[in-house]
Structure formats: structure tokens, C-alpha cells
Phi, psi and omega in degrees: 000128206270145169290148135332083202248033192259124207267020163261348182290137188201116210293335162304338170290332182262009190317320196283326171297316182319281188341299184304334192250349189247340202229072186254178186297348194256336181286179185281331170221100198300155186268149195080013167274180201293338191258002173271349184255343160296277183318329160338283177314314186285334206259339160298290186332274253258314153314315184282336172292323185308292186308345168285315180335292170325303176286338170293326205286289165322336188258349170267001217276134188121307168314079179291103181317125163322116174312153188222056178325310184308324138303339172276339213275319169301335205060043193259187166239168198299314163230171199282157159228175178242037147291308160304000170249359176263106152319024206246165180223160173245122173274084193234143158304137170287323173287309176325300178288330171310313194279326181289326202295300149352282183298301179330326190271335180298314176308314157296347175287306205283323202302301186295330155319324201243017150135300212295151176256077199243121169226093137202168207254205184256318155326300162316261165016285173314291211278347171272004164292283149336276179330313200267334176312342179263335155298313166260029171268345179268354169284324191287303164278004157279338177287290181326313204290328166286335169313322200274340190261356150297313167267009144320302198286324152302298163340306151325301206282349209296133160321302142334337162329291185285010198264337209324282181310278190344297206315319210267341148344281215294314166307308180297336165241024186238084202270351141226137209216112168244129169247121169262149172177139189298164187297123177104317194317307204131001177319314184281341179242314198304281221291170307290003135286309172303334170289307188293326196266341176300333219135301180308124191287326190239145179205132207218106195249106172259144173218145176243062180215146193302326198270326192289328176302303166253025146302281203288009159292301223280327194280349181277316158303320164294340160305311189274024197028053174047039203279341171300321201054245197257082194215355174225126174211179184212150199215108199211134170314120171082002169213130195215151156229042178280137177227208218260347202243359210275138190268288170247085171297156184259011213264141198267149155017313188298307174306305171344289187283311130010281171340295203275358186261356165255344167213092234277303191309348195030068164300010188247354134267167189273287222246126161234107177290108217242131190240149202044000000 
């Protein structure tokens, strides 16, 4: 089966069939998030780089490559591709690309009916679709891993930073610990890392707005590369994601007091961090 050379193909005609076999709610990237419309964009891109390709190929084609008996004799291949540095593997139900495929050729069938001049099928379609998912999931952690070695290195710089062992000293040999700091030092994401990495089983973070409460759930789980899992929550009227295992909750000041009218002492926590 000849590859898919059509400078007409365009993936967006196929979104919706693409969507069913590659982006269902159970897959790595569900269709209508922010990183299925990025992988769109990214996976055309990646077709038109494909199609330069080609044509450089095609203009070498007659350049006979030098034999490499020491590489045939491994079975290795001859020349590098950089395809060969993406670690990554794609996983699909086989019936799910069939069924896309199936449809896709039916849509192509009406198009050409209706005039476009299309020579490729819904099999191409799938599988050159395919082809840029491990590209962009290695675009995707390289991108992440630069985010991530940046906001280390901001972390580091936070004022708060160096305070760590002290903080965690101090709690500890203390029954109320007031920390002062300008606005930004890390007060607010550090000191509930510095307790959970201390040790401390239960922790209780009040803010007093529903949305800073579940920012800083979600931005102290994204600090901590979610190694806690659902052990960093947040508890806001009518919505919660706290469970039995949950370490540091987040929660405002209304819930607190809630808390406290069935258990005034809140004995079901170590630490309660009452921010702002």
C-alpha cells in the first residue's frame, strides 16, 4: 500500500472519526482538552515536515548508500533516522482503527463525489495520523520536563527555601508558630510540602476564597509532580477531593469552622495552617 502523498490531506477533515479511534475519554489524550487541540495542530505540522521529507528522499533517490556488513550482520539499521530516538510506543485497539478507517473511506468516497481530488484512503489517513502520536508525546515530555526544570529552579530561589529544617523544627516543638513573609516568599505552597515531606500525616491549609483553595491544591500537586497523588486536596462548599489517604487539605476558613462544630479541638489533624 503506497503512503499517503496528498498535499490535500488534512486531519481536520477527519477529526471526528480520528477522535473515536485515537481520543475517547479512557485514552491518554481525551478529545476536547487543551492538549488534544495542541496535538491537532502539532500532528499537520508534522505531516507537511513528513511530505519535505519525502521529496529530499525522492531527489537522493539513484545515491546508492554504502553497504555496512557490520550492521546487516547485527540487524541493525544502516542509517540513523531520528525516529529511532522516540521512546515511546502507541497502543490502539485494532478494531477501533478499523472502524475509523471503514468510516473515513466512506467520507472519502462522498468528497470525491462531490469534485475534491483526493488519492488516499481511510487506512493511510489512520495510520499517518498515527505515526505523529510518539512524536508528539516526546514533544509533549520535553516540553513538560522544560517546564519542570524551571519551576525547580524557581523554587530554589524562593525565600522561603532555605527555611525548611527551621520551619519543620520549630512546628514541631511548638504549639503555635507564626511565619511572616512578603507577598510571593513561598509561604503558601512551601510550608505544606515542608510538613508532608516532614512527615506529618494530616495537615489542614485555610484560604479564604473557594478559588485560592483549589489553585493551591492543584498548584502544590503539580509542585510535588503528583508523587503524593490524591494525599494533597482540597474541600470547598459543594465540592471536594479529599479522601482517607488525603495529607494536606486546602480548605476555607467556612469548612474550618464547620469542622470544628463536631470537633472543636480537630483532633483528626497534626498541623492546622491558618494562611492569610
Amino acid at each position: 500500500m503506497a503512503k499517503p502523498e496528498s498535499q490535500g490531506l488534512e486531519f481536520s477533515q477527519f477529526q471526528q472519526e480520528l477522535d473515536g479511534a485515537f481520543h475517547s475519554r479512557s485514552d491518554r489524550i481525551p478529545a476536547g482538552t487543551p492538549e488534544h487541540a495542541e496535538l491537532m495542530a502539532f500532528a499537520q505540522r508534522f505531516l507537511s515536515v513528513r511530505r519535505k521529507q519525502k521529496a529530499e528522499e525522492q531527489q537522493k533517490v539513484g545515491r546508492a548508500s554504502e553497504p555496512n556488513p557490520r550492521a546487516e550482520e547485527l540487524g541493525i539499521p544502516t542509517t540513523y533516522e531520528p525516529r529511532y530516538r522516540v521512546n515511546v510506543a502507541v497502543v490502539v485497539d485494532k478494531e477501533r482503527l478499523r472502524q475509523a478507517a471503514r468510516v473515513i473511506d466512506r467520507k472519502i468516497s462522498r468528497l470525491r463525489a462531490s469534485g475534491a481530488q483526493l488519492d488516499f484512503n481511510g487506512q493511510q489517513v489512520v495510520e499517518e495520523y498515527r505515526a505523529s502520536l510518539p512524536w508528539f508525546e516526546d514533544f509533549f515530555q520535553r516540553k513538560a520536563l522544560a517546564r519542570l526544570k524551571k519551576m525547580q529552579a524557581d523554587r530554589a530561589q524562593l525565600p522561603m527555601a532555605p527555611y525548611e529544617q527551621l520551619i519543620v523544627e520549630t512546628v514541631r516543638a511548638n504549639q503555635a508558630v507564626v511565619i511572616a513573609g512578603d507577598t510571593g516568599c513561598g509561604k503558601s505552597t512551601q510550608v505544606p510540602q515542608f510538613l508532608i515531606n516532614a512527615g506529618f500525616m494530616k495537615c489542614v491549609c485555610t484560604q479564604p476564597r473557594r478559588i485560592s483553595a483549589m489553585s493551591l491544591a492543584r498548584r502544590v500537586s503539580h509542585e510535588t509532580l503528583n508523587v503524593h497523588g490524591d494525599q494533597v486536596a482540597y474541600k470547598i462548599r459543594f465540592a471536594s477531593t479529599m479522601t482517607g489517604g488525603s495529607k494536606v487539605v486546602f480548605m476555607t476558613e467556612g469548612i474550618l469552622l464547620r469542622l470544628m462544630s463536631s470537633d472543636p479541638l480537630l483532633t483528626a489533624y497534626d498541623v492546622i495552617i491558618v494562611d492569610e
